[in-house]
C-alpha positions in Angstrom: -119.4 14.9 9.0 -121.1 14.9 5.9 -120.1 12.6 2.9 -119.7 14.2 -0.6 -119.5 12.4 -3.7 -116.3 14.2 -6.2 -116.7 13.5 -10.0 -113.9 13.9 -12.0 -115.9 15.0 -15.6 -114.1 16.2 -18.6 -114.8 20.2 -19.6 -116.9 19.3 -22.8 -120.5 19.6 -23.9 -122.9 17.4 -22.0 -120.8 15.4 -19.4 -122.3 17.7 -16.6 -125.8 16.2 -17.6 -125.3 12.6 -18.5 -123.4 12.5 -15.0 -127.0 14.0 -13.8 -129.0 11.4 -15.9 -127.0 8.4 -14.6 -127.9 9.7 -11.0 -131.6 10.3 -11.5 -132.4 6.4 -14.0 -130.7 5.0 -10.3 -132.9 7.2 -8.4 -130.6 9.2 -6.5 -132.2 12.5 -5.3 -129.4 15.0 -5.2 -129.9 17.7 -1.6 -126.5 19.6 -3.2 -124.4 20.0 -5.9 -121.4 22.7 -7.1 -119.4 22.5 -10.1 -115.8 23.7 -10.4 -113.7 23.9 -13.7 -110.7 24.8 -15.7 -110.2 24.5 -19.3 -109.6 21.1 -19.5 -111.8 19.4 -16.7 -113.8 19.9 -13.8 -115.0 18.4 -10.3 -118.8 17.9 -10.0 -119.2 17.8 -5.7 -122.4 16.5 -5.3 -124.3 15.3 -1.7 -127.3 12.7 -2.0 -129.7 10.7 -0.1 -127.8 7.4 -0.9 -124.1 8.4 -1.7 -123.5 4.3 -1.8 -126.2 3.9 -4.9 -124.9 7.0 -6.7 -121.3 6.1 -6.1 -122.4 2.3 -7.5 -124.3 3.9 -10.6 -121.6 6.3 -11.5 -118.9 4.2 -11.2 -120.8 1.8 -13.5 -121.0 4.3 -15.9 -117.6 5.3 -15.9 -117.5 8.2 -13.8 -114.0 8.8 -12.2 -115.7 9.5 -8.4 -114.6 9.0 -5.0 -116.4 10.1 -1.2 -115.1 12.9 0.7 -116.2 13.6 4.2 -117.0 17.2 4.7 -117.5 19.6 7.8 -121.3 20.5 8.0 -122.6 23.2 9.9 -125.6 25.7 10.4 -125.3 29.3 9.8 -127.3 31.7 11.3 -129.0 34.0 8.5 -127.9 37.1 9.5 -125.4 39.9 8.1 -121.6 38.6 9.3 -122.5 35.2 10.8 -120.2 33.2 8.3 -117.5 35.6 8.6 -117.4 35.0 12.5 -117.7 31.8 12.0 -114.6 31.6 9.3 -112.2 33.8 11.3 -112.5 31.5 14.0 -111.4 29.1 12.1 -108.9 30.9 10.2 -106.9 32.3 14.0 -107.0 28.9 14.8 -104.7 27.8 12.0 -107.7 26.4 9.8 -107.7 26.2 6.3 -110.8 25.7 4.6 -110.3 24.2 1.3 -113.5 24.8 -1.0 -117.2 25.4 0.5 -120.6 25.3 -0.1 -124.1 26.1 0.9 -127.2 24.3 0.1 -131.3 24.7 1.6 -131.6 25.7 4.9 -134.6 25.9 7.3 -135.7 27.7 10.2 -133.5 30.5 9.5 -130.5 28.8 9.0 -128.1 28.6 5.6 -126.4 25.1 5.7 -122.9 24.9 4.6 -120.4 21.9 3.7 -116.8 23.3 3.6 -113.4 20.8 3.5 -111.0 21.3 5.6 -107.3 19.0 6.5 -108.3 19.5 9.7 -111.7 18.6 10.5 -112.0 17.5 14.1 -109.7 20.5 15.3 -112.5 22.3 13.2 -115.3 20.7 14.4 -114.3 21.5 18.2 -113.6 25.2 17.2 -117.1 25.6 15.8 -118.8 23.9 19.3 -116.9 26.8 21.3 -118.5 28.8 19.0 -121.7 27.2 19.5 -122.8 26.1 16.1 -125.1 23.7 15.4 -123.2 20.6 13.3 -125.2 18.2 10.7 
């Protein structure tokens, strides 16, 4: 499982960056980070090196955030290997809620997807031999 940080920050000019700038004067290094918003708000998803510090240094600033554990798994980088992976998932009754990828290596994309149902997902994805993080 991976743990993600969610910030709750308000759809207006500059929150997205002083979020950012609180996380880099504590010296967090982010590895991921996805933005998601509507007209009124949006949800910063970020994965660091030291969720505990970020979580600490956002909250002191007044960040709304919380820790979500997330599903992590290597891709293969080739054409259709996320779709396989996805509709074995999906004729197995799971849902996956939001995802994203961030740097892979050795041929490899690395995603982070949430799901209601992670351990039935994570035993899915070893009978499909994928490589968990």
């Amino acid at each position: 499982m991976i743990k993600q940080i969610a910030v709750f920050l308000e759809n207006k000019e500059g929150r997205a960056s002083a979020c950012c700038k609180v996380l880099k004067d504590a010296g967090v290094n982010l590895y991921a980070l996805s933005i998601a918003d509507t007209k009124d708000f949006g949800i910063m998803r970020i994965i660091t090196e030291d969720n505990a510090k970020a979580l600490r240094a956002l909250k002191d600033a007044g960040f709304l955030s919380s820790e979500v554990e997330l599903v992590g798994m290597e891709v293969p980088d080739r054409a259709g290997a996320l779709a396989e992976l996805l509709i074995a998932l999906g004729d197995n009754d799971i849902n996956v809620e939001y995802m994203y990828s961030y740097a892979g290596v050795d041929g490899h994309a690395k995603i982070a997807f949430k799901t209601s149902m992670p351990e039935k997902a994570i035993e899915i994805l070893k009978k499909q031999g994928v490589t968990l993080i």
